[in-house]
N, C-alpha and C positions, 0 to 999 in steps of 0.2 A: 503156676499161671504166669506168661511173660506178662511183662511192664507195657504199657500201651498209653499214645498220646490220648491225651482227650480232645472230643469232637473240635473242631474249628467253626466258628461263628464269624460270615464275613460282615466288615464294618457296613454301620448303614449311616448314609449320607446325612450332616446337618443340614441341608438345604439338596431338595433334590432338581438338578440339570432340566432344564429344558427341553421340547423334542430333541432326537440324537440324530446328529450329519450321521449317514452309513453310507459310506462308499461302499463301490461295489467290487472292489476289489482289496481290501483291507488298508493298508496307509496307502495306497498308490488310489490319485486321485484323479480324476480325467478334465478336463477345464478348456471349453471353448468360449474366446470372448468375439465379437464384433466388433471388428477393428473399425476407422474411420472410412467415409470416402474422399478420395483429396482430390480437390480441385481451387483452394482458397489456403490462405492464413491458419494457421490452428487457433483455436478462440478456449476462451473460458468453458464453453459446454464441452469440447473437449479433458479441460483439465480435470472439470467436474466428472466426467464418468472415467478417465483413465488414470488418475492419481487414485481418486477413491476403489477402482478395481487391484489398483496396485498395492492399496491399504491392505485391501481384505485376501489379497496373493499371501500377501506377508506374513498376516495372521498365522492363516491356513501352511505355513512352509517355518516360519524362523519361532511361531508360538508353540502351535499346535503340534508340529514336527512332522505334517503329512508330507507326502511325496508328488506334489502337483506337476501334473503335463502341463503349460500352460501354452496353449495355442491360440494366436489372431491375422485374421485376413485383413489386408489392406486392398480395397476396390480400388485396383487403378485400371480395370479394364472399363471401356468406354458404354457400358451400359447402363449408367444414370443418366439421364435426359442432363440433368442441371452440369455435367462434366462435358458433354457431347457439345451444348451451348453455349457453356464458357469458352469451350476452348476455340470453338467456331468465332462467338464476339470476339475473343482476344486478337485471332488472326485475322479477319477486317478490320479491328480498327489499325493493328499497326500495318497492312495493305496502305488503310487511307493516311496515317501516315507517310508512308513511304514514295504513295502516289502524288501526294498532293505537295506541289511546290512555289503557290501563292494562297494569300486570302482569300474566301469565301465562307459566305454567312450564308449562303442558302441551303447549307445539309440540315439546319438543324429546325427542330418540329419543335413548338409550347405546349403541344394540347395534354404532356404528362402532368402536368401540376392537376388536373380537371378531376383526380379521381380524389375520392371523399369531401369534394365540394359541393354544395350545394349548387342545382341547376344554375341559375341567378347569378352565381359570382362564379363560375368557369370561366378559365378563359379561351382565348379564339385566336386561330390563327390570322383570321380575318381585321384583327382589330391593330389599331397605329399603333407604333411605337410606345407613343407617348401614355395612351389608355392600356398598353401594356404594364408601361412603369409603375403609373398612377394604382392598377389593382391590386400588383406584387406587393406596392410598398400597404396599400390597406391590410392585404391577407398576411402580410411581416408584424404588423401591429398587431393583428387581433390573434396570430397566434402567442405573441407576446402576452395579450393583458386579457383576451378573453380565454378561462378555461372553456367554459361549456360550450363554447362555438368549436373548440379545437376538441373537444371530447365531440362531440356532435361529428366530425369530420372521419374523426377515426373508428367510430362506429360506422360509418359507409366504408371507411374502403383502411384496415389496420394498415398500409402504408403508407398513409397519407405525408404522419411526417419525412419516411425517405423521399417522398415524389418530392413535397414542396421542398425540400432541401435542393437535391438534384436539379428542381426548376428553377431553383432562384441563383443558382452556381452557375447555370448554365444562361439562361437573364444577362447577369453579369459579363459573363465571356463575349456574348455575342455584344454587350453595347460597348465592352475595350475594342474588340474587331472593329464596329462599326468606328470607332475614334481614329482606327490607327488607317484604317482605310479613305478618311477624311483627311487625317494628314500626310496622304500617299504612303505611307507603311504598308506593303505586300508582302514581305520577304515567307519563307518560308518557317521563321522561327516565329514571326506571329501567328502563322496557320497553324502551326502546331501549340502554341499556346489555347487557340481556339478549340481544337479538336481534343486538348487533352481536359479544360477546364469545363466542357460538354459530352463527356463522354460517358455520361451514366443515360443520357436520352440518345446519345448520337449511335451506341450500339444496338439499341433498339431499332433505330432506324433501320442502319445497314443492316442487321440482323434477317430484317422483313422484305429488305429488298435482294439479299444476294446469298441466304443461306442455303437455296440447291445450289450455288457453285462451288461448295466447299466441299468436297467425296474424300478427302485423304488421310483416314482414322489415325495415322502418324500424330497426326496434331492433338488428338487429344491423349495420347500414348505420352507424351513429349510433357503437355502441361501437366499430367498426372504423377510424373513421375517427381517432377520438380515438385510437387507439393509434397509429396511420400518424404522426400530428402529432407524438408523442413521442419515436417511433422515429427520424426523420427527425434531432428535435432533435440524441437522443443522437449519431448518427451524426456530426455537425458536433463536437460538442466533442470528439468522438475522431479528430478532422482524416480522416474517410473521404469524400471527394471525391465530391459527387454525381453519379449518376448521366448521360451523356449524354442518355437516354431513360427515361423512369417509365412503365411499362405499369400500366393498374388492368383488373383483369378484365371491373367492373362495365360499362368504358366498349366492351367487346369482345363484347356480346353477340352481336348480326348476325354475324359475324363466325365466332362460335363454331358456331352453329346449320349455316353455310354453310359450314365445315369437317366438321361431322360428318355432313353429308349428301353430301359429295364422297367420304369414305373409302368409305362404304355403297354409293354408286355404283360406287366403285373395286374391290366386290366383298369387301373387307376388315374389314367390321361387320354386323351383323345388330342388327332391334329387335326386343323381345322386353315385353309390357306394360308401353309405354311408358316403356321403357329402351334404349337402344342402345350394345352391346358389341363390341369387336373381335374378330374372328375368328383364329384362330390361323396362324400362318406357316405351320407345320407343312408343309403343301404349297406354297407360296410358291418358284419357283426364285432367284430374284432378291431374297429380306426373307429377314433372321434376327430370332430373337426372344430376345431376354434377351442384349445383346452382352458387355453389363459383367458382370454375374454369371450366366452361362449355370447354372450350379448349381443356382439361387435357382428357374427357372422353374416353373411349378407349383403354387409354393406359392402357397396360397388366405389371401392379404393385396393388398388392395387400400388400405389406411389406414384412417384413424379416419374418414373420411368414406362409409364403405361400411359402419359398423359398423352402424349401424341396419337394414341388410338384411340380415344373416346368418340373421335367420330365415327368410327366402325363398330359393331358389336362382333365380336365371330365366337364368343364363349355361348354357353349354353346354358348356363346357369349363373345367377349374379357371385355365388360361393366360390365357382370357380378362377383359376389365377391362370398366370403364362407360367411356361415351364422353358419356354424360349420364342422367341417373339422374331416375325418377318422384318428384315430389316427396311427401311426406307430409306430412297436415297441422302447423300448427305449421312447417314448413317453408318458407323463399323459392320461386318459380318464376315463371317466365318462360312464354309460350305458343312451341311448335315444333310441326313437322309431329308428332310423334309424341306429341303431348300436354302437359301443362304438366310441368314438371321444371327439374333445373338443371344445368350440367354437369358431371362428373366430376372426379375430385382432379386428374386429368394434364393436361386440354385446355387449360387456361388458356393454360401456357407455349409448349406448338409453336402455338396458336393467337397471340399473342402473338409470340410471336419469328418466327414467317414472315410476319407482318403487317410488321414493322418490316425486318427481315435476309434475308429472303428464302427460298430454297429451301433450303441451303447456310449451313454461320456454320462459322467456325472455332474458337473456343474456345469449351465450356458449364461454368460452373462452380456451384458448391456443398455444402453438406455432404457428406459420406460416408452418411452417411444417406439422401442420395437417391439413390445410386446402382441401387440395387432398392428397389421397384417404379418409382420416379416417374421417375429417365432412362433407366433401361428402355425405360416404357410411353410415354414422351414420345418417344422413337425411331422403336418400333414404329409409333404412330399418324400421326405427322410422315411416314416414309418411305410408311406407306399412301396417306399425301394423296397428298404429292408422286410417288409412283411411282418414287423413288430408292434407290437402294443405301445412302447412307452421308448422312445428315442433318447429324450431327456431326461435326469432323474432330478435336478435343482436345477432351478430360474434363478438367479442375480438380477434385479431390475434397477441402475441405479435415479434416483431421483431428475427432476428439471432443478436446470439453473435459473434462476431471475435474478438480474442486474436492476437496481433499487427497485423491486416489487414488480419489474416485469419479464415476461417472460424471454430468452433470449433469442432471438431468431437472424438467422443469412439474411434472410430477404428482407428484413427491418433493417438493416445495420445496425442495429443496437449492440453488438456482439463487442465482445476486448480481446483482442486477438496475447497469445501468450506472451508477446515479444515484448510489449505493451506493460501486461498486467507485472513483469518481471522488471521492467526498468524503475516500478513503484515499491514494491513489494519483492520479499525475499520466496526461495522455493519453499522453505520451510513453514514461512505465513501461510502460503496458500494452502501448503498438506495440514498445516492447522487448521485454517477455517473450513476442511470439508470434515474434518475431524471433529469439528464442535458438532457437526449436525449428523445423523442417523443417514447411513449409505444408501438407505431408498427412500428420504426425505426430501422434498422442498427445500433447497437452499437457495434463499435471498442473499447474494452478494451485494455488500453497500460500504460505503467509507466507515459509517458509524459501526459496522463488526468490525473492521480492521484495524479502526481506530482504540477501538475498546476491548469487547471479550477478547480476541487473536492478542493484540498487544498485551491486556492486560495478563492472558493466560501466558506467552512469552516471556514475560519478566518476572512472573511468579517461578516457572520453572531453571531461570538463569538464576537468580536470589543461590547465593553460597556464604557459607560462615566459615571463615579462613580463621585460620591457627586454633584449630580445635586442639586442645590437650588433653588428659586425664590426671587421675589422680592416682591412679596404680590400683583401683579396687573395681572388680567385674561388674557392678553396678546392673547388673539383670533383675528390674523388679517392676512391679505394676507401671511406672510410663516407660520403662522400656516395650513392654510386654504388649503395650499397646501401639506401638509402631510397627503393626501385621498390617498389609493390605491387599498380600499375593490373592488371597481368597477372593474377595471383592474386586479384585483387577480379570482374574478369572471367571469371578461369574455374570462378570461387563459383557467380557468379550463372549464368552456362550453362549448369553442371550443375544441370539442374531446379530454379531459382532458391532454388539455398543457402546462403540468408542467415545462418543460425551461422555456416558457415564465411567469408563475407564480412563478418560483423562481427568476428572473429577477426583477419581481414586488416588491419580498421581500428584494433581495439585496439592488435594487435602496432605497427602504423607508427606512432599516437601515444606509442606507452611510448616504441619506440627511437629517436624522434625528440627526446621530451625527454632519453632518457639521452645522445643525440648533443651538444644542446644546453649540457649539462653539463658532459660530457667536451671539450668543443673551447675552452670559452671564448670569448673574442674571433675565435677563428679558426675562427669560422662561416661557412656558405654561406649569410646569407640569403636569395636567392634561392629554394635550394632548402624551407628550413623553412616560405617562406610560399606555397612553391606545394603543400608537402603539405599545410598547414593550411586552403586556400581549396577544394584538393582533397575533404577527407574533413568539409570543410564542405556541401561539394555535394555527397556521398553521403548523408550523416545527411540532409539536405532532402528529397533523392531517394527514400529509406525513409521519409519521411513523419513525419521527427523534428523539424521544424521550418521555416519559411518563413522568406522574403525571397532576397534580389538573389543570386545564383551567386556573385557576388565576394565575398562575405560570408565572414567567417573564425568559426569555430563552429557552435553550433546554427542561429542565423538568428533570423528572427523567430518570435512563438511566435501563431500562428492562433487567429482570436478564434472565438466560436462559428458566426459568421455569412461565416466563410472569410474574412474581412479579414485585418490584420494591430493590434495592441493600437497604441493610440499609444504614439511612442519618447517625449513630453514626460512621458507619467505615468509609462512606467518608467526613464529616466533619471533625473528631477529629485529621487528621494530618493538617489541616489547623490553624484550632483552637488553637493547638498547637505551632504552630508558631506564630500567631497572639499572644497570650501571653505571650512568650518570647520572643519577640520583646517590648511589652509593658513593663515589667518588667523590663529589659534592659533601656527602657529610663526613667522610672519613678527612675530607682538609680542613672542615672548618673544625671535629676534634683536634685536629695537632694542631692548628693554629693556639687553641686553647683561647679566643679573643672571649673579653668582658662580656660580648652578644652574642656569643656560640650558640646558646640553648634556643632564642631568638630567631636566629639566624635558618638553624635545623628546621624551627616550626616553619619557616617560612619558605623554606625548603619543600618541605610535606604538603603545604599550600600547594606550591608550582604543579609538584606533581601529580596531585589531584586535576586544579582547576587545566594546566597547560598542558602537560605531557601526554595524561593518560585519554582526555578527553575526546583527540583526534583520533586515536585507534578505538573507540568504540568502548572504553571503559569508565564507567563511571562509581567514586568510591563515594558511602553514605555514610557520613559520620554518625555511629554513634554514643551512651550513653557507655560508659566504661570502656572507652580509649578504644572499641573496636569499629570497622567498617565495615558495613554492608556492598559486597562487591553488584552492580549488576554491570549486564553486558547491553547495549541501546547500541541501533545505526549511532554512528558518528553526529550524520547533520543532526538527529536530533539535541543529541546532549552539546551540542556546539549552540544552537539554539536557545536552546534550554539557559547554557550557560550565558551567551552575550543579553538575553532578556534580563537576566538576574544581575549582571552589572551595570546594565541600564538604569535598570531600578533603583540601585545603590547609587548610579551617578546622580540621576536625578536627585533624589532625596540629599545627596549631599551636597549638590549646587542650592538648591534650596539653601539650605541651609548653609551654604556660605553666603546664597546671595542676602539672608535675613540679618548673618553677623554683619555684613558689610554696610547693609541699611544701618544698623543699631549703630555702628560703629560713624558713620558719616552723619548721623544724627545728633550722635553726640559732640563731634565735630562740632557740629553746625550750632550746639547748643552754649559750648567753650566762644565759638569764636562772638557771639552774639552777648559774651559774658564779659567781653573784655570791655565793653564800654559802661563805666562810670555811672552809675546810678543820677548823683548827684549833675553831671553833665548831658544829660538825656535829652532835655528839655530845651537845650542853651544849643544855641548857635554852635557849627556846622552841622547839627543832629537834626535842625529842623531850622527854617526858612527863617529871615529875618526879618524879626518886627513883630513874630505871631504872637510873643509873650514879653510884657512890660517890667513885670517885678517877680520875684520868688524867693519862697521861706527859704529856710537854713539848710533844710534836705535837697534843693532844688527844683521843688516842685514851684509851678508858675501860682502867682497873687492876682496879678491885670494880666491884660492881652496889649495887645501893640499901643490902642487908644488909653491904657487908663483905664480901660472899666476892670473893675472885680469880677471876676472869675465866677460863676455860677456855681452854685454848692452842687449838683448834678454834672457838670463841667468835672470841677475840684475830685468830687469825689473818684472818678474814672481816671482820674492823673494818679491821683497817689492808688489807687491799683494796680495802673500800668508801673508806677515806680516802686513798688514792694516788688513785684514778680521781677524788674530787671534787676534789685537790690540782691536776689536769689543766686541768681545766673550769675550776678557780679562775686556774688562768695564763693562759689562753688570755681570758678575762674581764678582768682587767688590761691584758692585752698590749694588746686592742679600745678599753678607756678610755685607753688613753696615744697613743694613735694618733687618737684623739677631742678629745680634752682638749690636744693639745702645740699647735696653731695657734690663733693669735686669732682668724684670717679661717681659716673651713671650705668648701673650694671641692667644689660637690656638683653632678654630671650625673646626668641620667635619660636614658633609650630618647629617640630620637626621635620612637617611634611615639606615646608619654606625653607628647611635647611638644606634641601638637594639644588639650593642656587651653586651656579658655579661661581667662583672667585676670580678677584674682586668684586669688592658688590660697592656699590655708589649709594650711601641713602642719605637723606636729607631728614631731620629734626630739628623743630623749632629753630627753623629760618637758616642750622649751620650742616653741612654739607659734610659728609662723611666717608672715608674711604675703608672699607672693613677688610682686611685680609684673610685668608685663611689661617693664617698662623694667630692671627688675634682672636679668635674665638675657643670655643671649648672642642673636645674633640667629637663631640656631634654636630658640629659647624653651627649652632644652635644659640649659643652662651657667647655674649662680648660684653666688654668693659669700654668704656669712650671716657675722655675726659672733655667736663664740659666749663666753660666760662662759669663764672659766677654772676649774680644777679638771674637775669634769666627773663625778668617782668613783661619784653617785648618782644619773645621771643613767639614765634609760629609752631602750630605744632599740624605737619603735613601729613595727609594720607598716605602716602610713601611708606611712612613708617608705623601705618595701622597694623604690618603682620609681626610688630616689634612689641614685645610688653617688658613694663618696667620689676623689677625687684627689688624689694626693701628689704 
């Protein structure tokens, strides 16, 4: 009987995975995102859903190893209402620029301030100047000191704050106009001062008075593009990886037309004065409609691009949506069978994504915001075409932003636009702080996470322990063994890619890797420290915290705007630079071989700490057995950091000379008050003549001027005052005998007082001194003086309080 393996038994998991992603084609993934629409600035809600889809790209391509298609449209075709109108404002107001070539105040309206005000304090265009002023400045106070009046305002109308702003900027403009036009001022550059410090009410104006003359869809083609250009930049300096595929609407018209006439064929749309809408499921056995928010359906929201029909109905049912919409004048269009028009908010993307992905895609992502109406109706229309059950196989929804607890919105201004948020903050903060929170979570952006968790999780993961060594023995044993975390960082990200808690993973294994470090000494495993450090090098990369080689130990390289990588010559060589002049520095003061070398070196090691390394952004932490904690901080702060800390040191030290200085002038004052004669106190010139008649042997007074005896309460108050000056007079002697007994007076100062330069002039007890540098010691510190003898009347001057004597 031949030899035969025995059965095989597969492993079965310590912890079993979560639901399993199945793509539908094995590693190759299919990935359609919602790009922006650009007509403004790119803002933080931006950054919010497009860093963090760039997170979870990453995952899914440099963790996971799939093969993602990643495709996004950018809406630059003129079919959002809010792109149509911009760009329409933009071109009136610079018309009335252009047009207008003196002052005038009368384009502009007050009555925008009026929304979220209470009837009662509205104000009117009917009303003076002055009862104009007079309200502004009331309704400027009480949004200042009353909340619940300004909470009261923004419950009637959530703009309230951009209008009063807008009204009171605009207030302003019109009473400089009115100044400059009182002091004949017309030119042309006040008008335009006017028009531009007014022009969040003044577009509205124009807007209402002159938008059917604006027909030439160019204009919003032109502004859309310029924002696309912007947008794209920001995206690169916040390292969000472009796109495989850029879809643009414009270039998908045919396309568009010959899907909305496939669905109508399909029996799923009807047109209706040259508009064409989709029909409802409702009877459909095979289509649902509203998957994601079944709740929602119904409701009569189609977006901001259907607001201009609301006064028409031509649908048939409230469920129904456009499929491509009549255009109106002043509006883009395009010629289709049903007339000219353009197409609806929805068609772009299933137009677009079945163009590039096919029938079928595996992941769609984007805000949470689109999830009703627009991946709804992008469903519904998509499964009409194609005659499928299930279009999409995974949703992506990522969270709202809110800027301190609110929520962010265009039409608030509350938004930070990137350009902004990057002049405060680095890219790598930002891909942190979406990183702290859950990709279809609530993220409150605030000073206080940026300042704290993002900073503090930054400098936790910069923390390195330099000159590790070994002892030469493999050192694999229970805390080795214990620095595993691959598991845990894997079963982070499985769970619905939960990067808190996989950055948690990575915190944790840097702290307890350096406290390993610490604790073992020599009797490290380096092997193992430098495969976690190459490790969770190549995670932070993989989250899109930094670029260059896998083998890389740290952040990596730091990605230039244009996906490169910075050259290493420009940022090494200021380091570099100081590394060799710090070297240089202690290699001469060794051959010097001076008495202060070792001294010298320490103070050396100082510079380089607190001066050298500070400006590039390095800061060293001394610690407890000659090592230093290297971290990496912006520059201003540890510049900061540093000038506060020798502030403190100054302070405290003036202090403290200013107290030596008291003590020292006190005592002065106490010597010089010493010098008068106990016994002569009471005697003429010391006090007036005639006050005291007679006195004992010590000198204290018997009578006063007439003869009478001295009162025992009188008496006893003199020989008080004559023991304490008897004191001061000893202590005054004892000082001149100790002055006075050496020929040669050997006198030291501070060392800190010996960086006077030479000669030096000083004055002691009344005689005048010329010290040279040759006369002192070779710390300029130490001199010898020859002084008179006697000594008894001599002065001893503050000049020479930084001078102390030696016995």
């Amino acid at each position: 009987m031949s030899a035969c393996q025995p059965s095989w038994a597969p492993p079965v998991p310590i912890q079993p995975e979560p639901t399993e992603f199945i793509p539908k084609s094995g590693r190759s993934v299919k990935w359609y995102n919602c790009g922006p629409t650009v007509y403004d600035a790119s803002h933080m809600g931006h950054a919010r859903n497009y860093v963090t889809q760039d997170v979870l790209r990453r995952i899914m391509t440099d963790y996971f190893g799939y093969d993602v298609q990643f495709v996004m449209n950018i809406t630059i075709l003129m079919i959002k209402i809010e792109i149509i109108k911009r760009a329409r404002q933009n071109h009136l107001l610079e018309k009335l620029r252009t047009d207008t070539t003196s002052l005038d105040v009368n384009l502009i309206s007050h009555n925008e301030l009026a929304a979220g005000l209470p009837e009662n304090e509205r104000l009117s265009s009917t009303e003076t100047d002055q009862e104009l002023d007079e309200k502004c400045t009331q309704i400027a106070d009480l949004v200042q000191v009353n909340k619940e009046w300004r909470q009261e305002c923004l419950e009637r109308d959530e703009r309230f704050d951009m209008n009063f702003t807008s009204a009171n900027r605009t207030l302003l403009a019109l009473r400089n106009a009115e100044n400059s036009l009182k002091a004949g001022v017309t030119s042309q550059e006040e008008a335009h001062k006017l028009i531009d410090g007014s022009q969040d009410i003044l577009i509205l104006f124009l807007d209402e008075q002159y938008k059917s003359t604006v027909t030439d869809p160019s204009l919003s083609r032109t502004l859309a593009s310029h924002w696309e250009s912007l947008f794209s930049e920001d995206m690169r300096r916040l390292h969000v990886r472009d796109p495989d595929t850029l879809t643009r609407v414009t270039e998908y018209m045919p396309e568009i037309i010959t899907f909305v006439d496939k669905i109508l064929n399909n029996g799923y749309a009807y047109e209706s004065e040259g508009s064409v809408y989709t029909k409802a499921f409702d009877d459909a056995p095979s289509h649902d409609y509203a998957k994601l928010e079944p709740w929602s359906k119904g409701k009569r929201y189609d977006g901001i691009a259907e607001a201009s029909t609301l006064t028409k109905f031509t649908r048939r049912s409230a469920s129904d949506f456009a499929l491509w919409k009549a255009s109106k004048p002043g509006e883009p269009s395009w010629e289709s069978p049903w007339g000219a028009g353009r197409p609806g908010w929805h068609i772009e993307c299933s137009v677009m994504a079945s163009a590039v992905l096919g029938e079928n895609m595996d992941i769609h992502s984007g805000g949470i915001d689109l999830a009703f109406p627009h991946h709804d109706n992008e469903m519904a229309q998509s499964e009409a075409y194609h005659d499928c059950p299930t279009w999409v196989n995974y949703f992506v929804h990522t969270g709202h932003l809110h800027i301190e607890g609110l929520k962010m919105s265009k039409s608030l201004k509350n938004f930070i636009t990137i350009d902004e948020i990057l002049q405060k903050y680095t890219a790598r903060q930002i891909r942190l702080t979406f990183l702290t929170q859950l990709w279809n979570a609530k993220v409150d952006f605030s000073e206080s996470l940026m300042s704290g968790e993002v900073r503090n999780l930054e400098t936790t993961l910069n923390a390195q322990n330099n000159g590790v060594t070994s002892d030469g023995y493999h050192h694999y044993e229970d805390l080795e063994k214990e620095l595993v975390a691959k598991y845990t960082f894997r079963a982070a990200l499985c769970d619905s890619f939960n990067t808190p808690e996989a950055l948690d993973v990575l915190r944790d294994l840097v702290s307890r890797t350096n406290t390993y470090i610490n604790s073992r000494g020599k009797a490290v495993n380096l092997g193992v420290v430098q495969n976690i450090a190459r490790w969770v090098g190549k995670m932070l990369r993989m989250f899109g915290l930094g670029e260059g080689e896998s083998s890389e130990i740290g952040w990596g390289q730091e990605g230039n705007a244009e996906g490169g990588v910075v050259n290493r010559e420009e940022i090494l060589m200021p380091y570099l630079r100081t590394l060799s002049t710090f070297r240089d520095g202690v290699r001469r003061l060794a051959i010097d071989k001076g008495d202060s070398a070792l001294k010298d070196i320490l103070a050396l090691c100082d510079k380089l700490r607190d001066e050298e390394l500070i400006p590039l952004g390095v800061a060293l932490d001394d610690q407890e057995g000659g090592k230093a904690l290297v971290k990496l901080a912006p520059p201003s702060d540890l510049l900061k950091a540093r000038d506060e800390k020798r502030a403190i040191a100054l302070a405290k030290q003036a202090k403290k000379e200013a107290a030596k200085e008291a003590e020292q002038l006190k005592r002065l004052e106490r010597l010089t008050k010493g010098k008068l004669d106990p016994r002569e106190m009471f005697r003429p010139p010391n006090v007036k003549e005639g006050v005291y008649g007679s006195y004992d042997e010590s000198g204290v007074p018997l009578t006063d001027g007439e003869g009478k005896e001295i009162s025992k309460s009188a008496r006893k108050k003199l020989l008080k005052e004559r023991e304490a000056q008897a004191k001061l007079h000893e202590e005054y002697l004892k000082t001149l005998a100790v002055l006075a007994s050496p020929r040669c007076l050997r006198l030291r100062r501070d060392k800190a007082a010996a960086s006077e330069s030479f000669p030096v002039v000083v004055k002691l007890c009344g005689v005048w001194f010329l010290v040279c540098r040759r006369d002192c010691e070779s710390d300029g510190a130490g001199v010898e003086l020859d002084l008179p003898g006697g000594g008894r009347d001599w002065d001893i001057e503050p000049a020479m309080l930084s001078w102390k004597t030696e016995h």
